[in-house]
Each structure stands twice: as structure tokens, then as C-alpha cells.
C-alpha positions as CSV (number, residue, x, y, z in Angstrom):
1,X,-6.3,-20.3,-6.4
2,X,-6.8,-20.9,-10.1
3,X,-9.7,-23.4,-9.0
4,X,-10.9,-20.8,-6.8
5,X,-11.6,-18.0,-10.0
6,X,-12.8,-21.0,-12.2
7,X,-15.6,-22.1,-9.9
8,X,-16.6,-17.9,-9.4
9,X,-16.6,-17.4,-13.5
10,X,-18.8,-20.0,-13.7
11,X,-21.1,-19.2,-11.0
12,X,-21.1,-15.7,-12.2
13,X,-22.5,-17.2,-15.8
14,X,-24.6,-19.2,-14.3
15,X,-26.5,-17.0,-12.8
16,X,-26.2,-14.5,-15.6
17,X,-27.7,-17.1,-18.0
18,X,-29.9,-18.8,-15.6
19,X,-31.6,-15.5,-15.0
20,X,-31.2,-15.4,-11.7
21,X,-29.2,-12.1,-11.8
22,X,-28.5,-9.3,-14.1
23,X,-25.2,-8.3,-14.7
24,X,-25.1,-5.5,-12.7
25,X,-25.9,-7.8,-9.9
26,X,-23.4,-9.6,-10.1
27,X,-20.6,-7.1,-10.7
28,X,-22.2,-4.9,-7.8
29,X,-21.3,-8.1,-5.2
30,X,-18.5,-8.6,-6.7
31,X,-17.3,-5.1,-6.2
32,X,-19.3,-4.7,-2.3
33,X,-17.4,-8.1,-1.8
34,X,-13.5,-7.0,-3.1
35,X,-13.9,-3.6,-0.8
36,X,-15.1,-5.3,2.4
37,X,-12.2,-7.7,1.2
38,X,-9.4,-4.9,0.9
39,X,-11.0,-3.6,4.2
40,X,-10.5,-6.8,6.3
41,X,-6.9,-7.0,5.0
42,X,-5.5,-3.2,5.5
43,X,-7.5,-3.5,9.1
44,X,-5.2,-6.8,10.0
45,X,-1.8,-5.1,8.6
46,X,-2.4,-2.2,11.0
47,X,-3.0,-4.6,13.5
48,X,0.3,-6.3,13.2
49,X,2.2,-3.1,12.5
50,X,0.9,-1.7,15.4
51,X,2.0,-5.1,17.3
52,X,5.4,-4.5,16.7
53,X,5.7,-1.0,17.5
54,X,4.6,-2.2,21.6
């Protein structure tokens, strides 16, 4: 996991640097991609809650 956040802080000043990106691009994925994360995950608990109330 730690690898994981090491290789997305540097690609997140890489780009930054590179000029790729501006910040706000960056921190606007980053914030699209943690909601459609926390989405994914509260849609899978329902399913399973709902599994064990059949």
C-alpha cells in the first residue's frame, strides 16, 4: 500500500513539474477519483448487507 501512494506522489509531481497539469488538475482527479472510489465501496456493502438479510 505504501508503494502504492509513493508511485501516485510522484506522478502527481511529475506532472505538476513537467507541466503537463496544473495543480488543480490534479487535485480535481484525485477528488472525482476518491468519490467514484467511496461510491463503488458503499454500493458493494449494501450489496452484501442486503445478501444476508435473504
Amino acid at each position: 500500500m505504501y508503494f502504492s501512494i509513493l508511485i501516485i506522489v510522484l506522478t502527481i509531481i511529475g506532472r505538476v513539474l513537467s507541466g503537463v497539469h496544473w495543480f488543480t488538475d490534479v487535485m480535481g482527479g484525485l477528488l472525482l477519483g476518491s468519490s467514484l472510489t467511496m461510491l463503488y465501496y458503499s454500493i458493494v456493502q449494501r450489496l452484501k448487507l442486503s445478501e444476508q438479510i435473504l
